[in-house]
C-alpha positions in Angstrom: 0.0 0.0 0.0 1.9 3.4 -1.1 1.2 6.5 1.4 -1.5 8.0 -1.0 -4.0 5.2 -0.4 -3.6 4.7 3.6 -6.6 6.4 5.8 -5.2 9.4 7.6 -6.8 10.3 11.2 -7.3 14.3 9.7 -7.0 15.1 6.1 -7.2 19.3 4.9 -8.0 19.1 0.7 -7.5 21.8 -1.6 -5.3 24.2 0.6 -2.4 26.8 0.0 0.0 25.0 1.8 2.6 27.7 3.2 5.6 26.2 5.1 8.1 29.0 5.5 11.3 26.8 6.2 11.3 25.1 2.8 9.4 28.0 1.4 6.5 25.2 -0.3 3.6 27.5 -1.9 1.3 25.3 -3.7 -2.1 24.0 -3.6 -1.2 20.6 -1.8 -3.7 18.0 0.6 -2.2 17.3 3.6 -2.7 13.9 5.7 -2.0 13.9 9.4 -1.9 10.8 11.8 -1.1 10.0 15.5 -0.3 13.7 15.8 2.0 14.5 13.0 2.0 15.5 9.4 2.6 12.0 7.5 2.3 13.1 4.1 1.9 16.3 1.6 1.0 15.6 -1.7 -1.2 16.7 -4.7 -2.7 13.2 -5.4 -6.1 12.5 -3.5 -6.3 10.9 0.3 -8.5 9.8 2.6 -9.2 10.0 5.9 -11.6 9.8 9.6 -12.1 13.4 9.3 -11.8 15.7 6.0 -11.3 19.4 5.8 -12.0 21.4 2.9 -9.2 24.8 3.1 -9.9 25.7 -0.8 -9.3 29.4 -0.6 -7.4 29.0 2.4 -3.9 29.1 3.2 -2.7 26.3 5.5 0.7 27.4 7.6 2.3 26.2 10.8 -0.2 27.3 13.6 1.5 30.3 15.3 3.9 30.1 18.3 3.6 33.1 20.5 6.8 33.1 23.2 5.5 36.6 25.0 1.9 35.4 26.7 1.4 36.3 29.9 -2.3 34.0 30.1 -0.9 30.4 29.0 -2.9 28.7 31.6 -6.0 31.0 32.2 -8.6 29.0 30.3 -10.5 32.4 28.7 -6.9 33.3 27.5 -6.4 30.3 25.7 -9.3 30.3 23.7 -8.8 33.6 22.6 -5.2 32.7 21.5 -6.7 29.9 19.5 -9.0 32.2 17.9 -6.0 33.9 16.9 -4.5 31.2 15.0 -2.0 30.5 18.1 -1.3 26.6 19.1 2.1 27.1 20.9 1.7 29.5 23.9 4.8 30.6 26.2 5.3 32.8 28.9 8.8 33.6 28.3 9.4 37.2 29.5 7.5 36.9 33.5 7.7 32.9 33.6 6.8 30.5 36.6 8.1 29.2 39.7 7.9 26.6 40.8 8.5 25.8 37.1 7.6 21.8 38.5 4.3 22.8 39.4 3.4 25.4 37.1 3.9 22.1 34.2 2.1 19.9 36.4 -1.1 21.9 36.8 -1.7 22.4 33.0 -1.1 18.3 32.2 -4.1 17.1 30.6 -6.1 21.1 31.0 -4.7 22.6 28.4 -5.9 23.5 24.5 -3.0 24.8 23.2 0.9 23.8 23.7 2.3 25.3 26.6 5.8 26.7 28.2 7.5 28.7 30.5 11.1 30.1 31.4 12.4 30.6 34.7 11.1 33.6 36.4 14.0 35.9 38.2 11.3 37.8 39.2 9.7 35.0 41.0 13.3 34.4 42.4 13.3 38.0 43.6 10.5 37.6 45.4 10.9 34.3 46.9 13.7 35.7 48.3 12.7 38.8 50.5 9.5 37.0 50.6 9.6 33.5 52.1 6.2 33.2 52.2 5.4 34.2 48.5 5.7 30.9 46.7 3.2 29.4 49.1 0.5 32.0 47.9 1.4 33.0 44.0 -0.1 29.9 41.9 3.5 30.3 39.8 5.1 33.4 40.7 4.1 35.3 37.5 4.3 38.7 38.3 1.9 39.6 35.6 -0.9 37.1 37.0 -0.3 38.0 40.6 -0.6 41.7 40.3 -4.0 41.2 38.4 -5.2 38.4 40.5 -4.4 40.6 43.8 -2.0 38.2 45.0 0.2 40.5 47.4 3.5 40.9 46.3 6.2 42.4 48.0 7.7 46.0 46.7 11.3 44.8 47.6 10.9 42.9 44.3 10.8 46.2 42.2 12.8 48.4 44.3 15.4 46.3 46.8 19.6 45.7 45.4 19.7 42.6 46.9 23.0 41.5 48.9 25.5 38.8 47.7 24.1 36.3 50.1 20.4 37.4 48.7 21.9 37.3 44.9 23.0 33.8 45.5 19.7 32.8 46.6 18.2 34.3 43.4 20.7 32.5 41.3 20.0 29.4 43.5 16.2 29.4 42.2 17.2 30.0 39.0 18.9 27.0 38.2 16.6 24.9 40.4 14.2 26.1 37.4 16.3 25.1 34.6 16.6 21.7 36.0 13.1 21.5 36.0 13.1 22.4 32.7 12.7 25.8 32.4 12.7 27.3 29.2 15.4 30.0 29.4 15.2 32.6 32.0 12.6 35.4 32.1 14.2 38.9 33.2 12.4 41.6 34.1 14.5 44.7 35.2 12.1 47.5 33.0 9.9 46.9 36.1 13.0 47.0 38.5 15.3 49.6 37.2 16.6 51.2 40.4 16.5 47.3 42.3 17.8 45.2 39.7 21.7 44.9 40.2 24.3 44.2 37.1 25.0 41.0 39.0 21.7 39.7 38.4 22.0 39.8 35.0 25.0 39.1 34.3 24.3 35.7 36.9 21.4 34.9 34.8 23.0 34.8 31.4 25.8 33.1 32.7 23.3 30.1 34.0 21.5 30.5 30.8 24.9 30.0 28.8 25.5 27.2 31.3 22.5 25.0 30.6 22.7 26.3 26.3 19.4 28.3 26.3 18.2 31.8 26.4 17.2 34.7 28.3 13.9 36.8 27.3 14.5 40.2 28.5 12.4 43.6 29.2 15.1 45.7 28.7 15.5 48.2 31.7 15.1 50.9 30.5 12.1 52.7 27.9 13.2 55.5 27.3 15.1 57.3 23.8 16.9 60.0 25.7 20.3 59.8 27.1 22.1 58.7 29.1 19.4 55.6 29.6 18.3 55.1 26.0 16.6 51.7 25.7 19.6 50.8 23.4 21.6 50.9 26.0 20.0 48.2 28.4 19.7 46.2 25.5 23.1 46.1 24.9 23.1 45.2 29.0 21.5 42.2 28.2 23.5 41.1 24.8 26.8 41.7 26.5 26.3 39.1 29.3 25.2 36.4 26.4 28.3 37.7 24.4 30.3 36.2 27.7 28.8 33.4 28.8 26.9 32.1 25.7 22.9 31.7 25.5 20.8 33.4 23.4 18.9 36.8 24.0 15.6 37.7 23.1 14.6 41.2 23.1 11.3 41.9 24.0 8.7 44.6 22.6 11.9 45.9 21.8 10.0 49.1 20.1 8.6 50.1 23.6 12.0 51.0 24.9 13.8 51.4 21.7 11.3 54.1 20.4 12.5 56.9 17.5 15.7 54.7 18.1 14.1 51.5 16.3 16.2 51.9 13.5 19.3 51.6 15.5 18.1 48.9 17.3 17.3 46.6 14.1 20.4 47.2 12.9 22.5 46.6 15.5 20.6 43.4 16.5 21.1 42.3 12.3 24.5 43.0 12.6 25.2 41.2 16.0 23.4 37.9 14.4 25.3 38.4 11.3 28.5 37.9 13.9 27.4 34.8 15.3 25.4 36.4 18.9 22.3 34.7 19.3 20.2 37.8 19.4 16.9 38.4 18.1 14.2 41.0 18.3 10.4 40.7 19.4 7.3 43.2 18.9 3.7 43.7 19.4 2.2 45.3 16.3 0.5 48.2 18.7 1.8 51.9 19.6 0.8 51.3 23.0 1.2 49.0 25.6 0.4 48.0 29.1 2.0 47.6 32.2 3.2 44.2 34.0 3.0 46.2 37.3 -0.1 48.2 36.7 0.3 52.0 36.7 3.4 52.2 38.8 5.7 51.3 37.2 9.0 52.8 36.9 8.7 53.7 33.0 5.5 55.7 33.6 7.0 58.0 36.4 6.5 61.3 35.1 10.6 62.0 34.9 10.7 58.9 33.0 7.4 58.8 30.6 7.0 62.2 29.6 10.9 63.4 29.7 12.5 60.6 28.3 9.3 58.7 26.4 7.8 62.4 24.9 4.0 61.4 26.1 2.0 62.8 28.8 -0.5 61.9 31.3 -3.6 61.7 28.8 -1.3 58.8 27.3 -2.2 56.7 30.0 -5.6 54.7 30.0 -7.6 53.0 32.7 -7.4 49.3 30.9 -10.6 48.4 33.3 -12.5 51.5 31.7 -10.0 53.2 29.4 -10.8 56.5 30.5 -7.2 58.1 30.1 -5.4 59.7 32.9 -4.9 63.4 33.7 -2.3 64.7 36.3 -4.4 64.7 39.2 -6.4 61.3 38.9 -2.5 59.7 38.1 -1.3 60.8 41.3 -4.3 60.0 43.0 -4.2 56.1 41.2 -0.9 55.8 42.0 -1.3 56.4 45.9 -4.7 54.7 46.0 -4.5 51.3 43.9 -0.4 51.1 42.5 -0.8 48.1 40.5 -4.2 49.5 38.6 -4.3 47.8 35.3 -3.0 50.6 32.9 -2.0 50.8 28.7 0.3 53.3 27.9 1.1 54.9 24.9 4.6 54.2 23.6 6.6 54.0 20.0 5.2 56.0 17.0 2.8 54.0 14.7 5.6 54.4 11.7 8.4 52.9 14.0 6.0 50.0 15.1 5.4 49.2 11.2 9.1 49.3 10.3 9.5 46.7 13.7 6.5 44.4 12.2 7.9 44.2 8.7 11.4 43.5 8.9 12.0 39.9 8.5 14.3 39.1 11.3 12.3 40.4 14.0 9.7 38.1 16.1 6.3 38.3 16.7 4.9 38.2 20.3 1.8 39.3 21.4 2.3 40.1 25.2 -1.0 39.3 26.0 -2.5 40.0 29.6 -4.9 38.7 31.4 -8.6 39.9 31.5 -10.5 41.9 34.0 -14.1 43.4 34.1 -15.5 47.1 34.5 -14.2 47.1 37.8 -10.8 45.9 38.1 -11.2 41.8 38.5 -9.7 39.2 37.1 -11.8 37.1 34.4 -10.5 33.3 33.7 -13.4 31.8 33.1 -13.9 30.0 29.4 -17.3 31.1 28.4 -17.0 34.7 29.8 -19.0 36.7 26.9 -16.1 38.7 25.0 -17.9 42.2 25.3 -17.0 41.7 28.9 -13.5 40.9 29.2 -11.2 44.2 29.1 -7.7 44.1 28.5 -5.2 45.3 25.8 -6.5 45.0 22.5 -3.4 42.7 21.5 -4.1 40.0 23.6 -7.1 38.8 21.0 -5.7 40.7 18.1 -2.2 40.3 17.2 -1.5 37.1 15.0 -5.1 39.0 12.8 -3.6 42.4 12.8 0.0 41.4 11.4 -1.7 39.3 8.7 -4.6 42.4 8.1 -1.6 45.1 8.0 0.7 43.1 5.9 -2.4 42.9 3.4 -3.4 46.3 3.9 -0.4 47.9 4.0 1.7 45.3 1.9 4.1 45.7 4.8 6.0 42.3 4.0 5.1 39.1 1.5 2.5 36.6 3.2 5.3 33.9 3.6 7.3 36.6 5.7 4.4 37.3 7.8 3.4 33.7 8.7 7.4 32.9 8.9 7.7 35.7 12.0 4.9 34.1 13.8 5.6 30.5 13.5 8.6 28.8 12.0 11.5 32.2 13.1 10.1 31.5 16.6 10.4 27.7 16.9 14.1 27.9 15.2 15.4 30.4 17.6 14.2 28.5 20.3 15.5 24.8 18.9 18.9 26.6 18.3 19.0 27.2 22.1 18.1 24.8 23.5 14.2 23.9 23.4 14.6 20.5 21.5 11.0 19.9 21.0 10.6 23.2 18.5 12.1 21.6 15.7 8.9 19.9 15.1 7.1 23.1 14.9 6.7 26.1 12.5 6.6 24.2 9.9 4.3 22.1 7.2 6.3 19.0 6.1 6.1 15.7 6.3 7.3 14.6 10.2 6.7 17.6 11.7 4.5 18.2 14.3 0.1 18.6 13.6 0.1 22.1 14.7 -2.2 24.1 11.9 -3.9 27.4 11.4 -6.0 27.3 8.3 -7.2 31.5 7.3 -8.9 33.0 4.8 -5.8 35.3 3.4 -8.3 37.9 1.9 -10.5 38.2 5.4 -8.4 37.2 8.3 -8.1 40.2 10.7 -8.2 41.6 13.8 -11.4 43.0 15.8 -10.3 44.0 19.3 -9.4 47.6 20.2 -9.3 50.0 22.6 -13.4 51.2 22.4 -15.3 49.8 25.1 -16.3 46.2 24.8 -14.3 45.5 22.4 -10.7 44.7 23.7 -11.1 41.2 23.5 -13.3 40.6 20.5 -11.6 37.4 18.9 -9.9 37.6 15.4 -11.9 36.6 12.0 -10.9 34.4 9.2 -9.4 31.9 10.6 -12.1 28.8 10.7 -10.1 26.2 12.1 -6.9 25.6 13.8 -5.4 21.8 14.7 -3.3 21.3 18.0 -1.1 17.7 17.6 -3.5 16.9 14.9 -6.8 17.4 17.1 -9.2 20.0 15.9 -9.7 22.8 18.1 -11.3 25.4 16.2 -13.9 24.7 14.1 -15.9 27.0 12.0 -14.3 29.7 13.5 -15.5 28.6 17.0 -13.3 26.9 20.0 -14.5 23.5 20.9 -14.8 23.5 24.5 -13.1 20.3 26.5 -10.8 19.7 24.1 -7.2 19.3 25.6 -4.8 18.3 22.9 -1.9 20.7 24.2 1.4 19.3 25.6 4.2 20.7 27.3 6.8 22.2 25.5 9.7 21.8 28.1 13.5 21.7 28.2 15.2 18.0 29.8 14.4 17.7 33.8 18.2 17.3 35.2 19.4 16.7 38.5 21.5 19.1 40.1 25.6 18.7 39.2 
């Protein structure tokens, strides 16, 4: 029996097969069994299960590394919505990393990962208590969720007996197969020491992964241009080895994104593992709420150029004035809050140039006053949170139609097949089975209508988290989980995507 007349498990007819690494454009039928693609061909199959994607493209389904809601349930089936079957919370991460995997076995829709949070390691530090109350020391999640967090995290220079510690729970992560390490210090400028850092790439370099870093500083005025804590970041890496992803890179970089892309290109071109990631918005929102360090008035409107009406309530997204800032501020610090940031023009030159990543940075959900929402069938219309969480993987493919920003094969490339390399290069094994249609590789499939597909969520009321269109089904490890453009509920196909568990040397 040849390969063209076995019965497949799913079969997708008539599709525009897209696979970015071998760069395959052509009307192909794809069969997939026990969870992989088996076979790619243009003579006729059969199968359990039969999708028709004429007029669609079929691509890799799209790894996001920047998601800040991989194992809040609403999140996740917004993410598939938005063609993503790979989510990672690389940037905040987890601790315990052990029990952050071991409460999403079985629970979860899409793929799932983590790095190492240093944050987390901070905290568990000065805080004792703190792992016994945060669900995974996510900073992000913890903050929105009201879990109490200490402010030494943000503001304390920990001693060499303290650093030790941190370093002590870093590694303790990457045993338990931490991704890379997550590193924070744009939310701890004035607490995070160069020791840190440096310590963390070294163990990163050590175990032959990666750090994912908020730079610390946002700001395009000297003497603390964002360039220059990214080059904080790249130097360590340039040490002790390990890669370096640079996240939302335009947020700190700014009018200074040129620079930035081209000193990253040129780095890579010399051999440093460094890569750029970006969210395709002007505007962000803060891991801290509207505290944080970057939105200080010396800070946001000195070295950023915005002002207080930049600032928006993400709960009601009213936007701020002087007096209801400093009132916030004293009253409720970690108040959910999107900021305005890079210029629209520097955003679109970050989106379309082929070596940088896409990552969403998606946060978690909360109603018109303040709480967190996790709960799957939560109406849309009621979930409030930055439009990019829903809207990201649509809004690249919308503007690079709209604004012929890139060729579709670039576009799909940045979200899915650029991301998984980077990762297998350092150290995440398992990604070398994803991003990519061909034969062996892993089942994970976004099928889009290339003429519709876009984004709906925005910043009006009601509609931050209204899902993305034209994209009626995505496939997790061969399992449908979208069809007709709706998430099919119970349906738990994800696995973890995790780094070798080690014991300690």
């Amino acid at each position: 029996m040849t390969k063209q007349q076995e019965s497949y498990d799913l079969v997708i007819t008539g599709g525009r097969v897209m696979d970015p690494e071998t760069e395959l454009d052509a009307v192909r039928n794809v069969g997939v069994k026990g969870g992989t693609i088996d076979i790619i061909t243009e003579q006729p199959i059969q199968g359990k299960e039969t999708i028709d994607a004429s007029g669609h493209v079929v691509a890799p389904g799209f790894i996001d590394g920047h998601i800040h809601t991989v194992d809040i349930p609403l999140a996740q089936k917004i993410a598939l919505r938005d063609g993503v079957t790979t989510t990672m919370d690389l940037e905040a991460g987890a601790m315990p990393v052990d029990r952050w995997y071991a409460d999403l076995e079985g629970k979860s829709q899409t793929n799932y990962g983590a790095s190492v949070s240093s944050a987390g390691a901070r905290t568990a530090t000065f805080d004792p208590d703190y792992l016994k109350k945060s669900r995974s020391a996510n900073i992000v999640y913890d903050m929105m969720a009201g879990i109490k967090v200490t402010a030494d995290t943000y503001t304390r220079v920990p001693n060499d007996a303290e650093t030790e510690s941190i370093m002590k729970l870093i590694e303790t992560g990457l045993q338990e197969g931490g991704l890379g390490v997550g590193i924070c210090p744009g939310y701890m400028v004035n607490g995070f020491s160069s020791k840190e850092m440096i310590g963390s790439q070294k163990l990163a370099g050590k175990y032959g992964r990666f750090s994912h870093v908020h730079g610390r500083f946002s700001s395009q005025m000297a003497p603390t241009s964002g360039l220059l804590a990214f080059q904080e970041a790249i130097a360590s890496a340039g040490a002790f080895g390990g890669g370096v992803v640079i996240a939302h890179f335009t947020a700190q970089a700014l009018n200074l994104t040129d620079t930035a892309i081209e000193y990253a290109d040129a780095l890579a071109a010399n051999g440093v593992p460094v890569v750029l990631e970006v969210y395709p918005y002007n505007y962000g929102e803060s891991g801290t709420g509207i505290s944080a360090d970057y939105l200080k008035p010396d800070n946001y409107q000195k070295n950023m150029g915005r002002t207080y009406s930049d600032i928006i309530d993400a709960a009601t997204g009213e936007h701020y004035t002087k007096e209801t800032y400093e009132a916030t501020v004293k009253s409720n610090p970690y108040s959910a809050a999107m900021f305005m940031n890079a210029q629209e023009e520097d955003v679109e030159k970050a989106v379309a140039h082929p070596s940088v990543l896409i990552g969403s940075d998606a946060f978690p959900f909360v109603d018109a006053e303040g709480k967190l929402l996790t709960d799957w069938d939560t109406p849309y219309e009621q979930a409030n949170s930055h439009p990019r969480t829903a809207g990201t993987h649509g809004r690249v493919l919308r503007m690079s139609r709209e604004k012929k920003l890139m060729p579709l094969m670039t576009a799909i490339s940045k979200m899915s097949y650029q991301y998984a390399d980077f990762l297998a290069t350092n150290g995440v094994a398992q990604m070398a089975n994803k991003g990519r249609i061909k034969e062996g590789a892993d089942a994970d499939i976004v099928i889009f209508d290339p003429e519709t597909v876009r984004d709906n969520s925005s910043l009006e009321k009601g509609k931050n988290a209204l899902p993305t269109t034209g994209i009626p089904y995505v496939v997790v490890n061969g399992t449908i989980v979208v069809k007709d453009s709706q998430v099919l509920k119970d349906v738990f196909p994800g696995k973890p995507v995790r780094c070798p568990i080690t014991t300690p040397k």
